[in-house]
BAFI-3210 file (N, C-alpha, C; in Angstrom, 3 decimals, decimal comma, padded with zeros to 6 digits):
// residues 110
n [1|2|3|4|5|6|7|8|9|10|11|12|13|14|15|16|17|18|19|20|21|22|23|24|25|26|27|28|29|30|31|32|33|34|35|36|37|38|39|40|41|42|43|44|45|46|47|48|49|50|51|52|53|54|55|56|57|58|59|60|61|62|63|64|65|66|67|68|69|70|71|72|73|74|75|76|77|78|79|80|81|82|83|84|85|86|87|88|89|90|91|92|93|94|95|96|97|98|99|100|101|102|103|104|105|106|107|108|109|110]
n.u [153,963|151,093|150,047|151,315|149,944|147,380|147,660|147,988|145,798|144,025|144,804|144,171|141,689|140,768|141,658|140,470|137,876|138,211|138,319|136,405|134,464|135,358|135,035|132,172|131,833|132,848|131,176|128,434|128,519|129,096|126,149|124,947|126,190|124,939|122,486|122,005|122,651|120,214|118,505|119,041|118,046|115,814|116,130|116,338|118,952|121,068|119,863|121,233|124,028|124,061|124,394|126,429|128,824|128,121|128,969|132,034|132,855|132,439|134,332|136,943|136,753|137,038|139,556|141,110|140,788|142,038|144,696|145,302|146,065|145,598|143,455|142,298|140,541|139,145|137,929|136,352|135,001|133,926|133,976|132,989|130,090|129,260|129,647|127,924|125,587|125,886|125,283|122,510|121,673|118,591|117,893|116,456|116,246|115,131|116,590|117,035|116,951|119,048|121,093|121,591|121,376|123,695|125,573|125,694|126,655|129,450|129,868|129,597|132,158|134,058]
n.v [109,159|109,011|109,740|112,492|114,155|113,828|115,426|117,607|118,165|118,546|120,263|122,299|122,194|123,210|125,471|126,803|126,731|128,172|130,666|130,935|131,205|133,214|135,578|134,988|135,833|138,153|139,780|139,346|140,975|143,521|143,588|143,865|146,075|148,090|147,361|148,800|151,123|152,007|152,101|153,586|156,071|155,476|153,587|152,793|153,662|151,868|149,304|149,845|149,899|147,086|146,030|147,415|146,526|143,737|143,823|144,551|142,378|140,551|141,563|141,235|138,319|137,988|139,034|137,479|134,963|135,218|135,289|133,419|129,551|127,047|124,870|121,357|120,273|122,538|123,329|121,349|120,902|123,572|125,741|124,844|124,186|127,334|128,188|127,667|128,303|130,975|131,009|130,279|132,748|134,915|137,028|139,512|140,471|141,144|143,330|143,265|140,695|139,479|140,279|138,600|135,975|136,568|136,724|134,730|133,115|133,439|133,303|130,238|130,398|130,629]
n.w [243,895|243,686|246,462|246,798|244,778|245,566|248,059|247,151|245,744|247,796|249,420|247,233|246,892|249,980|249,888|247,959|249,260|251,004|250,051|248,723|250,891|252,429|250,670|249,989|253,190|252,715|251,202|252,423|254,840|253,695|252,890|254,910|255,580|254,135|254,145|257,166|256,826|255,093|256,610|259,286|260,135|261,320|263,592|266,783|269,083|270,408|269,029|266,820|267,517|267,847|265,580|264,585|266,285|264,941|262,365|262,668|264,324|262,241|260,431|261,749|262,201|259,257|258,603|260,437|259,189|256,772|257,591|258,364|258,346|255,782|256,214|256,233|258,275|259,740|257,302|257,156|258,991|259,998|258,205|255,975|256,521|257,374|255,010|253,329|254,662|254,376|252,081|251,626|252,415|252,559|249,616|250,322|253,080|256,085|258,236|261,040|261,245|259,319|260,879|262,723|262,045|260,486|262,437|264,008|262,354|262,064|264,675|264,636|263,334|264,852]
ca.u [153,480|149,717|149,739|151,496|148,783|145,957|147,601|148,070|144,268|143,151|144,853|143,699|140,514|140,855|141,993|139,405|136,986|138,441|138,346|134,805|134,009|136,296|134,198|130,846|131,492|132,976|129,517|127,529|128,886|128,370|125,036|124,257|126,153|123,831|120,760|122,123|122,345|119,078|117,548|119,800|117,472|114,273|117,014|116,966|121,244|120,947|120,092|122,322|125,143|124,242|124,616|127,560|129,387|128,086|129,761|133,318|132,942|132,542|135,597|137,765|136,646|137,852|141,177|142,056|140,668|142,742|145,923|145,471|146,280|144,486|143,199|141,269|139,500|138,876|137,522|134,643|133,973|133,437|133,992|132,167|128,579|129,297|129,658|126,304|124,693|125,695|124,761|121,256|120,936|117,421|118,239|115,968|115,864|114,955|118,224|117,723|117,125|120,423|122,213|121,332|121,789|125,174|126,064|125,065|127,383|130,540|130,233|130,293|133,469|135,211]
ca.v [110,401|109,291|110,627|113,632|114,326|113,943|116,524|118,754|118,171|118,673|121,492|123,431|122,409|123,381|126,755|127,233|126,480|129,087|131,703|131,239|131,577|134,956|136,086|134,877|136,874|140,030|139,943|139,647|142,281|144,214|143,451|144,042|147,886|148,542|147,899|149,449|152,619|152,102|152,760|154,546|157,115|155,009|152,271|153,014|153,265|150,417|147,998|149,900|149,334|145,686|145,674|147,761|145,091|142,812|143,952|144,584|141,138|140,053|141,944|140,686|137,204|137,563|138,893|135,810|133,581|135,694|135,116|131,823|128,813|126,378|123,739|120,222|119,825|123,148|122,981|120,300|121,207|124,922|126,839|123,940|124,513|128,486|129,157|126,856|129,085|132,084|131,361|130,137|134,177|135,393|138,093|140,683|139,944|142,219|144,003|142,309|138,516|138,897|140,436|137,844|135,048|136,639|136,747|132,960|132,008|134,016|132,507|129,256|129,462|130,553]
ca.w [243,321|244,060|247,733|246,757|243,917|246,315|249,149|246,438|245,134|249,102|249,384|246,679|247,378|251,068|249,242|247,129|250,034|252,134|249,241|248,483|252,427|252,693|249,375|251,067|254,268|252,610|250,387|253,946|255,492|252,698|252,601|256,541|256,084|253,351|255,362|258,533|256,630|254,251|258,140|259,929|260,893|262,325|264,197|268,095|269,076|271,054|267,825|265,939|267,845|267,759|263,946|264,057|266,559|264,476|261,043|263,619|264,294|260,665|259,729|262,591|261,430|258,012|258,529|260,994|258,501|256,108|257,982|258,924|257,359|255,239|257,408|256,296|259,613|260,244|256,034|256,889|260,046|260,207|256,756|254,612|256,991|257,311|253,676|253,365|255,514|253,929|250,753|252,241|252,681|251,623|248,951|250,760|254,651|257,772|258,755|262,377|260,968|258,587|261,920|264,234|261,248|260,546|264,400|264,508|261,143|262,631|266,458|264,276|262,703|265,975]
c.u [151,976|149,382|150,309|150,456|147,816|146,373|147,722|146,438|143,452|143,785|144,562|142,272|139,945|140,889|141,034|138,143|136,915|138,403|137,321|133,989|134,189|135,112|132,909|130,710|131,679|131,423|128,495|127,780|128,782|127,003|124,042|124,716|125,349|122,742|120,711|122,062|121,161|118,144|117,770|119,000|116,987|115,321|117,489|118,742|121,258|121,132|121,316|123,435|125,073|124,188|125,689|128,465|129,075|128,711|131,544|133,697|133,326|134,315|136,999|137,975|137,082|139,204|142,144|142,127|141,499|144,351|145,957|146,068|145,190|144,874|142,088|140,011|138,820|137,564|136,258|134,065|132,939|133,194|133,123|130,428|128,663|128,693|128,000|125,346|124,545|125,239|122,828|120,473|120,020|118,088|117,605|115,298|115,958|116,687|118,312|117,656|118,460|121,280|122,416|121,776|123,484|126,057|126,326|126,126|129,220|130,959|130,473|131,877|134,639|135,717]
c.v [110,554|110,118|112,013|114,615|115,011|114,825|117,789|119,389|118,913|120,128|122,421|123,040|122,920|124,932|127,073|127,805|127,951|130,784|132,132|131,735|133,482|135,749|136,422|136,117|138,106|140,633|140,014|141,016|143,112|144,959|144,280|146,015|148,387|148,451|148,252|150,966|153,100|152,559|153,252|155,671|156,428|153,621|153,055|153,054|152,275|149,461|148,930|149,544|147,962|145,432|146,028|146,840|143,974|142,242|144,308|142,925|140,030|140,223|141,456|138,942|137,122|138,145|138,169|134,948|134,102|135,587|133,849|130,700|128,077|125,176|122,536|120,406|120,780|123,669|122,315|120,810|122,402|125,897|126,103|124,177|126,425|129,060|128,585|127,582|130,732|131,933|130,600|131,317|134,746|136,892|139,654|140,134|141,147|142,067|143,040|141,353|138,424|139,213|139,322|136,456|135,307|136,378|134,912|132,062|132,245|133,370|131,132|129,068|129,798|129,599]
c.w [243,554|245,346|247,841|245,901|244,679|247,582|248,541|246,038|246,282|249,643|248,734|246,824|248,897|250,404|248,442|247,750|250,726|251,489|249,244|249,941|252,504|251,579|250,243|252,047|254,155|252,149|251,552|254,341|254,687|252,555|253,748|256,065|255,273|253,920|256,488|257,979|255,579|255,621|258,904|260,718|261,695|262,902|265,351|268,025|269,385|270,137|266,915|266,076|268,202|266,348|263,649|265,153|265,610|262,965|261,708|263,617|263,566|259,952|260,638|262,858|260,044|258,050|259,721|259,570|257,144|255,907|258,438|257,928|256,572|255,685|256,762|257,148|259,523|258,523|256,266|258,237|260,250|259,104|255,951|255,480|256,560|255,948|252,910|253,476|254,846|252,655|250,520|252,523|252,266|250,595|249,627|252,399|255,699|257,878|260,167|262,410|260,504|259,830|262,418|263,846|261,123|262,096|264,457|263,185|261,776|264,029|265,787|263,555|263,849|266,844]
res [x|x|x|x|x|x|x|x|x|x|x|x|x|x|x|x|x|x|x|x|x|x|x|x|x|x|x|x|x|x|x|x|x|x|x|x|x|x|x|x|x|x|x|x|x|x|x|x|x|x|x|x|x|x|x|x|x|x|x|x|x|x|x|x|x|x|x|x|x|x|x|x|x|x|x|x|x|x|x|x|x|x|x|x|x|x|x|x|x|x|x|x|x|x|x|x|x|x|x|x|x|x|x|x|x|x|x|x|x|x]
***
């Protein structure tokens, strides 16, 4: 019953992990369309449409990791730094540092 215990324990902590991530990145993205349209006017197209790929991106990353399973490995390796990173997010950051930061947390969990 001990090794069943502890895959039960690692899975809901694997689950928990992967909740708080999904949370994390909806709250990013969030964050990024709010300051893509706090500047919307004075934002060449060019960067804009590298913020708006970059919230596409976001959202096409959380509904894999939405449909996916819950993974150990994939738990320490990639979602346990990510969600690190996102919650490392300055509360008030340049629209093109949080892009380029978000860009850079998303290419990691692929």
């Amino acid at each position: 019953m001990g090794a069943f215990q502890d895959l039960q324990s690692t899975d809901c902590y694997v689950s928990v992990r992967r909740k708080e991530l999904l949370f994390a990145l909806e709250t990013a993205r969030s964050r990024l369309a709010i300051a893509i349209a706090e500047e919307s006017r004075s934002t060449p197209w060019d960067l804009r449409r590298y913020y708006l790929d970059t919230t596409d991106w976001m959202s096409r990353c959380i509904m894999k990791l939405r449909k996916g399973e819950n993974n150990e490995e994939l738990c320490m390796r990639k979602w346990t730094p990510a969600l690190e990173a996102l919650k490392g997010l300055r509360s008030k950051e340049d629209t093109r540092r949080l892009c380029r930061r978000l860009r850079n947390i998303v290419k990691a969990l692929e």
